[in-house]
Backbone as CSV, one residue per row, in Angstrom:
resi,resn,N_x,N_y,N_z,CA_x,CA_y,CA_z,C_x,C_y,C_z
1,UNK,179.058,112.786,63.459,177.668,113.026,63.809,177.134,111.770,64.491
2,UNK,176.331,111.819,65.492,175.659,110.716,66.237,174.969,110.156,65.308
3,UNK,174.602,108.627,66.016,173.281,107.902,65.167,171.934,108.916,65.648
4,UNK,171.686,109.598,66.664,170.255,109.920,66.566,170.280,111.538,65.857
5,UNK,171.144,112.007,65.950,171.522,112.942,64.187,171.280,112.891,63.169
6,UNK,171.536,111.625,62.758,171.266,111.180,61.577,169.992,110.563,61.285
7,UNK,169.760,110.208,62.925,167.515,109.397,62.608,167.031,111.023,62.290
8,UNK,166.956,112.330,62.909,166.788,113.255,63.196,166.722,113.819,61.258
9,UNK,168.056,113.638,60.661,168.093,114.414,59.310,167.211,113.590,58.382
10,UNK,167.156,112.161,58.732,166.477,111.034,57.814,164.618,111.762,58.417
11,UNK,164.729,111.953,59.457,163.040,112.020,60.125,162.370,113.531,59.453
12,UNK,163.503,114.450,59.117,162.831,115.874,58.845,162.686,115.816,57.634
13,UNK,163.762,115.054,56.852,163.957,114.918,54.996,162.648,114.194,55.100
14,UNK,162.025,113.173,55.832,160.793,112.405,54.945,159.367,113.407,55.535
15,UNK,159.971,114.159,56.325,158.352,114.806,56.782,158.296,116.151,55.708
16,UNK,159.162,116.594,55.171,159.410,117.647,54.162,158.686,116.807,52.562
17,UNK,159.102,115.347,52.465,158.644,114.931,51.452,157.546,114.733,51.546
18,UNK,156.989,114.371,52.636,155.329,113.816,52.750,154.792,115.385,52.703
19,UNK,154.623,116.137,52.814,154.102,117.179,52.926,154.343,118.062,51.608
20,UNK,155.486,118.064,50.719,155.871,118.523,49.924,156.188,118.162,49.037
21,UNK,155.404,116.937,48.163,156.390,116.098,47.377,157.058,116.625,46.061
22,UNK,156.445,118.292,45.607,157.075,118.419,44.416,157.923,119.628,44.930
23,UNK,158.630,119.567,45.890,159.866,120.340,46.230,160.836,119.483,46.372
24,UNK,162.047,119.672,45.257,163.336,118.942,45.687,163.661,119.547,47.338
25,UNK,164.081,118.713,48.076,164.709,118.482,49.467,165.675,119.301,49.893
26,UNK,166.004,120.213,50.877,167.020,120.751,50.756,167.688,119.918,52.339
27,UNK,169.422,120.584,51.779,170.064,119.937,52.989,169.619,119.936,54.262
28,UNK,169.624,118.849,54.847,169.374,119.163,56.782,170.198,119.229,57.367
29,UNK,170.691,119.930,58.089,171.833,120.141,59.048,170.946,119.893,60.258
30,UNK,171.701,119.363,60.845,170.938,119.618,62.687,172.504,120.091,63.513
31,UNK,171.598,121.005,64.142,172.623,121.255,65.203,172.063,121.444,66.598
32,UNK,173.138,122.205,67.210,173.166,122.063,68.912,172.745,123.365,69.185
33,UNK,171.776,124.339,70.159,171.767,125.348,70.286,172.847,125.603,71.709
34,UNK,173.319,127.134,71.446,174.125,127.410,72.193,173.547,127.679,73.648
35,UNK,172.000,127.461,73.603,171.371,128.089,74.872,170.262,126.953,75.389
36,UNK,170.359,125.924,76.030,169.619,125.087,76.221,168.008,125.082,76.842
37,UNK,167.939,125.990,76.724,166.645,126.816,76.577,165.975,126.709,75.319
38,UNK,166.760,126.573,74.278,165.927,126.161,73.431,166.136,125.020,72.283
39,UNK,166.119,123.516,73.773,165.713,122.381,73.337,167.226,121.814,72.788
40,UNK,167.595,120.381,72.613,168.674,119.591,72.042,169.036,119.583,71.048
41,UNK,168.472,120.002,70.050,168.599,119.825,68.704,167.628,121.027,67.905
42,UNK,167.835,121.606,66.852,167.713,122.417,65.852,167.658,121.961,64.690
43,UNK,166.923,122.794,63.575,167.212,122.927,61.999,167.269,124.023,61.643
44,UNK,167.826,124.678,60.551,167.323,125.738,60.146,166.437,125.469,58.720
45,UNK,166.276,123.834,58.576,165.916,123.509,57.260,164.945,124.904,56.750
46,UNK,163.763,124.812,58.018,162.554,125.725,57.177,162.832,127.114,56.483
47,UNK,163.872,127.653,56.906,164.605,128.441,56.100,164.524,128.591,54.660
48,UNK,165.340,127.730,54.560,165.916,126.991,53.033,164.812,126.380,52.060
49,UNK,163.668,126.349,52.690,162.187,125.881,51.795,161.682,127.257,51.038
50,UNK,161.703,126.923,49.951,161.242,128.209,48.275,159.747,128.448,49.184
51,UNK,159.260,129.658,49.070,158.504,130.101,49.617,157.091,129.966,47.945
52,UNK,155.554,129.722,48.741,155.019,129.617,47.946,154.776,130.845,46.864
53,UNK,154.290,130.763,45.444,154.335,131.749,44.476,153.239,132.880,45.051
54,UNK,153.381,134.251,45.044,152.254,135.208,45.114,150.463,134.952,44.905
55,UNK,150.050,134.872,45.373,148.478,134.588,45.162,148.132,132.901,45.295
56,UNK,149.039,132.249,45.595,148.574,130.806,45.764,147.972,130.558,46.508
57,UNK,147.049,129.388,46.152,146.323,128.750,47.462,147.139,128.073,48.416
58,UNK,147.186,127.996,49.654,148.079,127.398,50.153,147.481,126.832,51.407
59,UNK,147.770,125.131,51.750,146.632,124.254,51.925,147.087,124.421,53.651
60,UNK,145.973,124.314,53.918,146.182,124.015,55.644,147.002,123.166,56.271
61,UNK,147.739,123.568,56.447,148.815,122.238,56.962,149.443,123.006,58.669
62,UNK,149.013,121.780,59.290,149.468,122.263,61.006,150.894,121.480,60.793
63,UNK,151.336,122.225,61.688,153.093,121.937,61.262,153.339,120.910,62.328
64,UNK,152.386,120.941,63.537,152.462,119.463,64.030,152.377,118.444,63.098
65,UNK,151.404,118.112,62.151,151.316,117.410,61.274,152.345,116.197,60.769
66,UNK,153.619,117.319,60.733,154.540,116.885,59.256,155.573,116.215,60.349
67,UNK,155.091,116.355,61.803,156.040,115.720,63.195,155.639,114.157,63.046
């Protein structure tokens, strides 16, 4: 894996923590899309994030934000 791969998995793991601090972290993979159309690099992290409980409040957060 490249060094800017790895700034990339270190940069999404701390914007997941700042935004989320009582969710353990899940793995980051980054990858390459097969269609360069959409951009150098990928996650599927947001995937893999526990979705909030039924009826929660759930706080405004612009997902630019957590960039």
């Amino acid at each position: 894996m490249s060094l800017i791969s790895e700034q990339l998995k270190a940069a999404v793991s701390d914007a997941i923590k700042k935004q989320f601090p009582d969710i353990p972290i899940p793995p980051v993979d980054i990858e390459y899309p097969a269609d360069s159309k959409f951009g150098d690099y990928s996650t599927p992290v947001a995937l893999s994030l526990p979705k909030p409980p039924r009826g929660a409040a759930v706080p405004d957060r612009h997902p630019q934000a957590a960039a």
